[in-house]
C-alpha positions in Angstrom: -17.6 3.3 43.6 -17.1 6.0 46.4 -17.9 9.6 45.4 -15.1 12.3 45.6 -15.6 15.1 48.7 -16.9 18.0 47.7 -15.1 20.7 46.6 -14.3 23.3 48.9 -15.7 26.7 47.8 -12.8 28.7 46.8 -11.8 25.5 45.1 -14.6 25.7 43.3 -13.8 29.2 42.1 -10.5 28.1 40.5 -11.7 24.9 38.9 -14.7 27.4 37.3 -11.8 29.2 36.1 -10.2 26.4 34.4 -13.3 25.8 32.7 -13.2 29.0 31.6 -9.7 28.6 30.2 -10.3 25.3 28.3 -8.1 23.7 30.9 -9.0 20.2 31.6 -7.6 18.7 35.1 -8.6 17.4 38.1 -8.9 18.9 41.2 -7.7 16.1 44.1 -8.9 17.0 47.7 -6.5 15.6 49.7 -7.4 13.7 53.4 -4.4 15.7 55.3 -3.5 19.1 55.0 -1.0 20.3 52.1 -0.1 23.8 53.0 4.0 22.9 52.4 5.7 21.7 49.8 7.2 18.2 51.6 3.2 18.0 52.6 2.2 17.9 48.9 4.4 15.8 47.6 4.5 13.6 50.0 0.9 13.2 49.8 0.8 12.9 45.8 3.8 10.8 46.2 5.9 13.3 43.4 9.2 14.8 43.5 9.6 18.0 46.3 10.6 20.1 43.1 7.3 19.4 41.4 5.6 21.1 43.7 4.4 24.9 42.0 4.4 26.9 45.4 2.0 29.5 44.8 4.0 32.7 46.9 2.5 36.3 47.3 5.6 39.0 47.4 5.2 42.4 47.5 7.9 43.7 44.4 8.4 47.9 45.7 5.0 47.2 47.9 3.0 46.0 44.8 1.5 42.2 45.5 3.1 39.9 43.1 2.6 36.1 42.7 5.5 33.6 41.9 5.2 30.1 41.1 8.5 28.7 42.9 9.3 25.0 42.9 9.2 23.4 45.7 12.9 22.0 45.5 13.9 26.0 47.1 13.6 28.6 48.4 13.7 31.9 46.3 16.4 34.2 46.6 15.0 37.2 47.3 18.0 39.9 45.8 17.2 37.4 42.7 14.0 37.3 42.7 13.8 41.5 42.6 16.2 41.5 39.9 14.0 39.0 38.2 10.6 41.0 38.4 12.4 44.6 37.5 12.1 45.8 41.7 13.9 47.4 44.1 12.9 45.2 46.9 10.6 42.2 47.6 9.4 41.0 50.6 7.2 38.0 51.6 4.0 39.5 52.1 1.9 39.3 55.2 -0.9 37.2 55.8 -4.1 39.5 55.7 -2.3 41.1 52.4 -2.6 37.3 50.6 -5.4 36.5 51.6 -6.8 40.5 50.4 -4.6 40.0 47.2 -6.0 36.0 46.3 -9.0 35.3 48.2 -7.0 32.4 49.8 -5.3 31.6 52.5 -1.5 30.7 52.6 -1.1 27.0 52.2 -3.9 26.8 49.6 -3.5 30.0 47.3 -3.9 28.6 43.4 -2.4 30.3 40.8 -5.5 31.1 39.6 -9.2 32.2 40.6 -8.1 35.5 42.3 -10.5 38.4 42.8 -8.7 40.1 40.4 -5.2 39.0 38.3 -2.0 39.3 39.9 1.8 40.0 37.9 2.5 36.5 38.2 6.1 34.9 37.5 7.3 31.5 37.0 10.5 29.2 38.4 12.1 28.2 35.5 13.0 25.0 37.3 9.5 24.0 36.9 10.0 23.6 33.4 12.1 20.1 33.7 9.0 18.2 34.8 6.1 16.8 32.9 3.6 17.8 35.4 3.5 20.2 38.3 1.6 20.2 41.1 -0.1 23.3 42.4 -2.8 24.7 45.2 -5.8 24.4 44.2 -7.4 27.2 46.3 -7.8 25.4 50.1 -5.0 23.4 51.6 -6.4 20.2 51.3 -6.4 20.8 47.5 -4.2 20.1 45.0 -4.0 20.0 40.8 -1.7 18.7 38.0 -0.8 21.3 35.7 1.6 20.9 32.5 4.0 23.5 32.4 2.7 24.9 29.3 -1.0 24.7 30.9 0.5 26.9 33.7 2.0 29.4 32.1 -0.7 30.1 30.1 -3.5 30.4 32.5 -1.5 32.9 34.8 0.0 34.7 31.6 3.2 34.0 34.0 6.7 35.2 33.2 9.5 32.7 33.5 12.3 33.7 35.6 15.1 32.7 37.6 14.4 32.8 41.6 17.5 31.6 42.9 
């Protein structure tokens, strides 16, 4: 029996979070980099759309996250109507990694230095298990739907 590789540290931070929660699930650290969607699944060998993209958007300037499926891209006139905004905007970089603690490619939807608005893809809701960052790039965890919603206090909504 081979031991797993080690956590990475801010992948340790969301799997003490789950703890926390009561959410039991298994943090996979993958051997090649997962920082897109087609990355993910094609390293967990799902479905493109099972992927929970973890996206920082600033809603009127404000950092919001929303969980998007991997299957699209969000619509960004949607997406504001969505989340009650004006205008939303990808945000930049540095303002992620500020607003998470991690960088793009990796950001969880959990273990943030401190809770973001979070929203939710409905389309993620047809799948049995989702597939989200786990807080690095190389990480990755299956989520139910109902396990995801409630650890982000998420609200579902339409994004395209």
């Amino acid at each position: 029996m081979t031991d797993a590789p080690p956590l990475p540290e801010r992948s340790r931070r969301v799997q003490e979070h789950l703890l926390a929660a009561g959410v039991e699930t298994e943090i996979r650290v993958l051997p090649d980099s997962a920082r897109t969607a087609a990355e993910a699944a094609a390293a967990i060998g799902c479905d493109v759309a099972a992927i929970a993209n973890s996206l920082v958007f600033l809603a009127d300037g404000r950092p919001v996250l929303v969980m998007t499926s991997g299957g699209h891209r969000a619509n960004l006139a949607v997406l504001a109507r969505s989340v009650g905004a004006s205008e939303v905007v990808m945000a930049p970089p540095a303002t992620v990694r500020d607003a998470t603690g991690q960088a793009i490619g990796g950001v969880a939807p959990v273990g943030h230095p401190t809770s973001l608005p979070t929203f939710i893809d409905s389309a993620l809701q047809v799948y049995d298990v989702v597939w989200a960052a786990a807080g690095h790039p190389h990480t990755v965890m299956p989520l139910t739907f109902a396990q995801l919603s409630d650890l982000t206090a998420g609200t579902v909504i339409e994004v395209v």
